[in-house]
N, C-alpha and C positions, 0 to 999 in steps of 0.2 A: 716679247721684247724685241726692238729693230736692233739691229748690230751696225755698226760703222763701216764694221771690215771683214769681217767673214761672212762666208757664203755657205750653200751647203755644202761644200767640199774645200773649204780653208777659204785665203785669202787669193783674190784675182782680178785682174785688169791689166792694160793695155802696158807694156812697156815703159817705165824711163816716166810713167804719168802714176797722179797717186790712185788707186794706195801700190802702186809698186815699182815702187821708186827706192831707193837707195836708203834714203832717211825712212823709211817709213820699214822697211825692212830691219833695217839698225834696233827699231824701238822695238819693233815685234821681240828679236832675240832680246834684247834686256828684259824686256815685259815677262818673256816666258824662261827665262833664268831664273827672275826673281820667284818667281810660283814653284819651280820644280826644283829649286835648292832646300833640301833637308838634312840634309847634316854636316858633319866636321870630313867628312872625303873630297877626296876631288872628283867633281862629277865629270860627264862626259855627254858631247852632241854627237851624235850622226848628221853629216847632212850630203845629200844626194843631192843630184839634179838630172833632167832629159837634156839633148843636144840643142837647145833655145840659145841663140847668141847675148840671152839679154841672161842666162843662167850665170855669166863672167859677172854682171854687174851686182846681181843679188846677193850669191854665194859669197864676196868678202864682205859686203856688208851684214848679214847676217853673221859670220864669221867673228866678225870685230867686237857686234855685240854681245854675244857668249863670251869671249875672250872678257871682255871689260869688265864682266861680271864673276868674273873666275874660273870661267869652264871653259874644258877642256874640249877642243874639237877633233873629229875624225872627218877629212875631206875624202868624198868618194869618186870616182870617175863617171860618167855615165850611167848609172843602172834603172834599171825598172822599179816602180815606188814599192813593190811589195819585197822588192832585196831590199830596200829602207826599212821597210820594217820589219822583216827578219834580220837583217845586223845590227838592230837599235836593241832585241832581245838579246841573237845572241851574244853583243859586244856588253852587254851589263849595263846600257847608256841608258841615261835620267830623261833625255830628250831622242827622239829621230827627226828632222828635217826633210820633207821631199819639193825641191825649186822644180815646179812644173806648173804648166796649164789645161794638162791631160792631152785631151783630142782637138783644143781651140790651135787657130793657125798662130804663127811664129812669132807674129806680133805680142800676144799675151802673154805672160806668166803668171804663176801663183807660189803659195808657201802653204804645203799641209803640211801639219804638225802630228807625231805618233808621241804617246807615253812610253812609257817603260815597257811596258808588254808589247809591244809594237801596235797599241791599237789607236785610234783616231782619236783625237779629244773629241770630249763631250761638249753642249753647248754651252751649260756651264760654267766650265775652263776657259771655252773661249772668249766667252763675257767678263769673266776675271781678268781675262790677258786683254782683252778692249777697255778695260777700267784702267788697266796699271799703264797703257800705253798713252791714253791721254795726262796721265799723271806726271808727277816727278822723281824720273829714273835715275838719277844722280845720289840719293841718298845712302843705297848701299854698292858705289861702285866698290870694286877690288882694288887692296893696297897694290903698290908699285912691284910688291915681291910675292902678290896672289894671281897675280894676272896668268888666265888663260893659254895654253898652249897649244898651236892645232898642229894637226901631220895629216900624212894621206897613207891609209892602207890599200896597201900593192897586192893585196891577192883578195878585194872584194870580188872582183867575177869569176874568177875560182869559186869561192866560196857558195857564191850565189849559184851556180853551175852547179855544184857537187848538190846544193839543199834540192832544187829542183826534181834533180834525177831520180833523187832517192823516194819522190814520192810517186813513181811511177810502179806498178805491179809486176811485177817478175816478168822478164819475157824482153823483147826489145822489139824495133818499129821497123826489124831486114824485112824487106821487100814494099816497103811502102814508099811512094814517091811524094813529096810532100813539097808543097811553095809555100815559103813563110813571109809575109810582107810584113818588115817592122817599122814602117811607115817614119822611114828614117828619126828614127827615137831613139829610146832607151834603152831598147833592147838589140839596137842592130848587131852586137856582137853575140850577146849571151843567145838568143833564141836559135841562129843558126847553128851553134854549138853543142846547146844542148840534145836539137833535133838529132845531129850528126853524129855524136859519141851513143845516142839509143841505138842506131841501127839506120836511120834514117836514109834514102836518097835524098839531100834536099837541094829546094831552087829558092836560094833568097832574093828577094827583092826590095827595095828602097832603105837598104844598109848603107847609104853613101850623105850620111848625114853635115851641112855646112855651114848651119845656124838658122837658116832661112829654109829649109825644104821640109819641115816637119807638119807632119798630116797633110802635105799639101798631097792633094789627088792621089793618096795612098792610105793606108791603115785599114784600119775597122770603122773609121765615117767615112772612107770613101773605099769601099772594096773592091771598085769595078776594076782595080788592075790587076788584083789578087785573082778573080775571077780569071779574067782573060787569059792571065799566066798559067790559071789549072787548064784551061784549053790546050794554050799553044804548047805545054809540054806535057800532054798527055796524062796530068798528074791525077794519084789517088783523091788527094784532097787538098785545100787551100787553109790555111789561118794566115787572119789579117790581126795585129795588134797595135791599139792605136798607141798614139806617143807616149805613155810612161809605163804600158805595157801593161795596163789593170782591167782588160777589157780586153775582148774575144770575140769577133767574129769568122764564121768559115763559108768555105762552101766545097761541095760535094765532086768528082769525076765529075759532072756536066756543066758545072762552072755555077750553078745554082745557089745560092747563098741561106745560108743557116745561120739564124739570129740567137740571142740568147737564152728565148723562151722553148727554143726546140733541144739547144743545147741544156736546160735545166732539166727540160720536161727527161729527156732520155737518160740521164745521169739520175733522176730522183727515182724513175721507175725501177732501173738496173738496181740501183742501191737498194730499194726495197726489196726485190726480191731476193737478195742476198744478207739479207739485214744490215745491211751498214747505215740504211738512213736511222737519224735521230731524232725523236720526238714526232715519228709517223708524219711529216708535214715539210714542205719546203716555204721557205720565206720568200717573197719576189716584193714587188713594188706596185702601187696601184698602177703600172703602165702596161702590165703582162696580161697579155692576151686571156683574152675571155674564152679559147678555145683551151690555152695551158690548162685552167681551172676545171674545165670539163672534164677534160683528160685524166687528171688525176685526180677529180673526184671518181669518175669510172673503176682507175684503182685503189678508190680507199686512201689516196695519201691528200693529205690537207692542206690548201694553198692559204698562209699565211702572209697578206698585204700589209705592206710599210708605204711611210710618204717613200719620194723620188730622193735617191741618193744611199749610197752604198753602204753609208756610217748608220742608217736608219737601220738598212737589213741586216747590220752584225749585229747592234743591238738586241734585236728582235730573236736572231738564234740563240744569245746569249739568255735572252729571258726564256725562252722555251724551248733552249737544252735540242737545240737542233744544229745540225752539220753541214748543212745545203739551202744556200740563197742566193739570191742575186738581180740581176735586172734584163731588160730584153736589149738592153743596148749593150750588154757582153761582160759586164761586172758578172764575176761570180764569185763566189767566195767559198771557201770548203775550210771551215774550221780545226778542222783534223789537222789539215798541215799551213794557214796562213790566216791572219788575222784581216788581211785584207782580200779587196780582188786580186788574182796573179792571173794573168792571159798565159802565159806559159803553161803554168799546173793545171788550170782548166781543160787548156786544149790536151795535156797527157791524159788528164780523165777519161777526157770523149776517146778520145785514141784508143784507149786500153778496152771501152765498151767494143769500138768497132772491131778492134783487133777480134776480142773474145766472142764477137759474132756471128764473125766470119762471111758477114754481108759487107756490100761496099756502101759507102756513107751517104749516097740517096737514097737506099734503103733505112740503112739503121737510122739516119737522122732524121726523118721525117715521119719523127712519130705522132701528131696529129693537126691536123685541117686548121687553121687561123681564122677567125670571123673577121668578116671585113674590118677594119681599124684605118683611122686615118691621126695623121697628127700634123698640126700645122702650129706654125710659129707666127707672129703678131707684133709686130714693133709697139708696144705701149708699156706704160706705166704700171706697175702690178693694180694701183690704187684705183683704177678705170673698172675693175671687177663691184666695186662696192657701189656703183653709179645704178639707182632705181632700175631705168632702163637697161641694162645690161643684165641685172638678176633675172629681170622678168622674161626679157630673152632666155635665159640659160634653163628658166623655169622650164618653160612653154616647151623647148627643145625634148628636157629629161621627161616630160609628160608624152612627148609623142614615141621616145623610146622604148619608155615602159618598161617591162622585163626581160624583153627581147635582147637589151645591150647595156653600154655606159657610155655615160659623159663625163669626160673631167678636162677641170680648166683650173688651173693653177699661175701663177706665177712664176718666172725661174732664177732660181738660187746664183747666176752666175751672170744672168745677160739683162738688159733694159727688154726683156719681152714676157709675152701672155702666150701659153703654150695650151692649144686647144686638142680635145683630145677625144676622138666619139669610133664607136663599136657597138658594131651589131648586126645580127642575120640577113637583113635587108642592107647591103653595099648602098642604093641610091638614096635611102633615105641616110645614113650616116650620113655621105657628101653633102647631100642637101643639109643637114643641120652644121655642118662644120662651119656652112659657105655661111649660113643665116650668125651664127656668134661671131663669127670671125670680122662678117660687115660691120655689125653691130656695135663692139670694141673699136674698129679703125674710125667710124664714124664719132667715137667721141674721145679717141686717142689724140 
């Protein structure tokens, strides 16, 4: 079924244009008051946001429509979207709210929604809340003495700080030197803090957030400062975390960068041989390296592939009772302590392996070889995939592949593009098939 307004990671687009605009965020909270209202209490929203200067515009209006509908709001300062959905659980709230656009530049925003458990709606819910939002919202506003009450709780990054910590393993991070780039987001306060109260030396960078400087030439899409900064200061290791902080990239003492799939790959091995992983198999996305899968077929653990998007691979652990998933662009997700990605608790994970190592992190994190992989992006129409010409391309290409690699071409949940995507033994022939779809699509885009 096409959606109107959600994507695969809630709703998103440009600023002050629709869908996220002011009125269109209004309906949204009415839309999804009316759904998550079930009884005679007074319910309650969480709603966060990253440092976006268009987060001023969203947040009251969202705000207004909770309130009109009776519910009670909690305004949060700043935090990272998995503090949203850890204080949506622990605060007893019927709704969590997170105003972000994740890793897109300043210009966008978005609006994820968490249930009760702090986990993501399903696509279901959100097709319910696209019914009820073209609809008419007027029917059960709240009497004049039902009306909605919002506050702001003053000790969320406390709070968020302390959960964090607590999911680290005994022991603390003295003598580690660590650059944390929070790519002026959501975490510029909480991640340096957290670092700092383990044990930490830390060197933050892009904590000087002003509306307009998120993601820009910082985070986890663009690491190369975090990099640089593990040079210039001699550092053990680097975490970049991109703007709402659900996402993790690092890189090693040589300024070397470690992607998400290195960072699963060594987290699902450790866990196994300690038995902590669950259901013998890790969850990832058809975008993970065809060398992960090797690997941990090697050890016996099972790589279980979801479509692209994070809410897919919780799902997925959910159904088969597993503890560890995620994606190679730095989602991870550890079910034990968070229903979403947290770039914070991931990067404690891998910490605590290296710590218990005793190697330094181009060792421990480079645990195995990447097969050539390319990915290119395509300005076109999703609908350009279903054009004769273009299957027959894509045929011809997975035919010359063979079982050597993969191809995959999808559409994307969030942008007007065609996201190409091929791996395999032979680097020159990838290239060459990337280059042959990719013309292929712009020529009838």
């Amino acid at each position: 079924m096409t959606r109107k307004y959600f994507g695969t990671d809630g709703i998103r687009g440009c600023a002050n244009q629709e869908p996220m605009t002011a009125e269109t965020a209004l309906r949204v909270a009415m839309a999804t008051a009316g759904l998550f209202k079930r009884g005679e209490y007074r319910h309650r929203v969480v709603i966060g946001k990253d440092t976006r200067l268009s987060g001023y515009l969203i947040q009251p209006a969202l705000t207004a429509g909770f309130i009109a509908k009776g519910m009670d709001v909690i305004l949060l300062e700043p935090l990272p979207t998995p503090a949203v959905a850890m204080l949506t659980r622990s605060l007893r709230a019927d709704i969590g709210v997170m105003i972000s656009a994740s890793h897109n530049p300043y210009q966008d925003n978005g609006i994820k929604l968490f249930g009760p458990d702090g986990g993501k709606l399903s696509d279901e819910l959100e097709q319910q809340i696209e019914a009820r939002m073209d609809g008419d919202l007027a029917g059960d506003h709240a009497a004049p003495q039902d009306l909605g009450r919002a506050s702001r709780l003053d000790d969320a990054i406390g709070r968020y700080v302390e959960y964090v910590k607590a999911t680290f393993p005994n022991g603390s991070l003295s003598g580690l030197k660590i650059v944390v780039d929070c790519a002026n987001g959501a975490a510029y306060k909480v991640a340096p803090t957290v670092l700092w109260e383990l044990g930490a030396d830390v060197i933050p960078i892009a904590i000087t957030p002003d509306g307009h400087n998120i993601n820009d030439h910082c985070g986890a899409t663009s690491p190369e400062l975090m990099q640089e900064a593990v040079l210039l200061h001699q550092a053990d290791l680097g975490i970049a975390l991109d703007g709402d902080a659900d996402r993790l990239i690092m890189a090693d003492e040589n300024g070397k960068r470690i992607d998400g799939d290195q960072l699963m790959g060594l987290i699902a091995h450790s866990w196994a041989k300690t038995k902590r992983l669950k259901g013998g198999a890790l969850v990832a996305t058809v975008m993970s390296n065809l060398g992960l899968e090797r690997y941990l077929d090697k050890h016996k653990i099972k790589l279980l592939r979801t479509p692209v998007g994070d809410r897919y691979v919780v799902e997925a652990m959910r159904a088969q009772g597993c503890n560890v998933g995620g994606e190679q662009s730095g989602h991870i997700i550890f079910s034990d302590y968070s229903t979403t990605g947290d770039g914070l608790i991931a990067a404690l994970q891998v910490l605590s392996v290296i710590r218990d190592s005793g190697r330094k992190a181009s060792e421990a994190c480079n645990v195995f070889k990447p097969v050539p992989q390319i990915l290119t992006n395509v300005r076109a129409s999703g609908e350009v995939l279903e054009h004769p010409a273009i299957r027959a391309v894509i045929a011809e290409a997975e035919a010359k592949l063979g079982n050597s690699g993969r191809l995959l071409i999808r559409k994307s949940g969030t942008e007007p593009l065609v996201r190409v995507m091929a791996e395999g033994d032979d680097g020159k022939l990838v290239q060459t098939l990337v280059t042959e779809v990719c013309d292929a699509i712009k020529a009838r885009a």
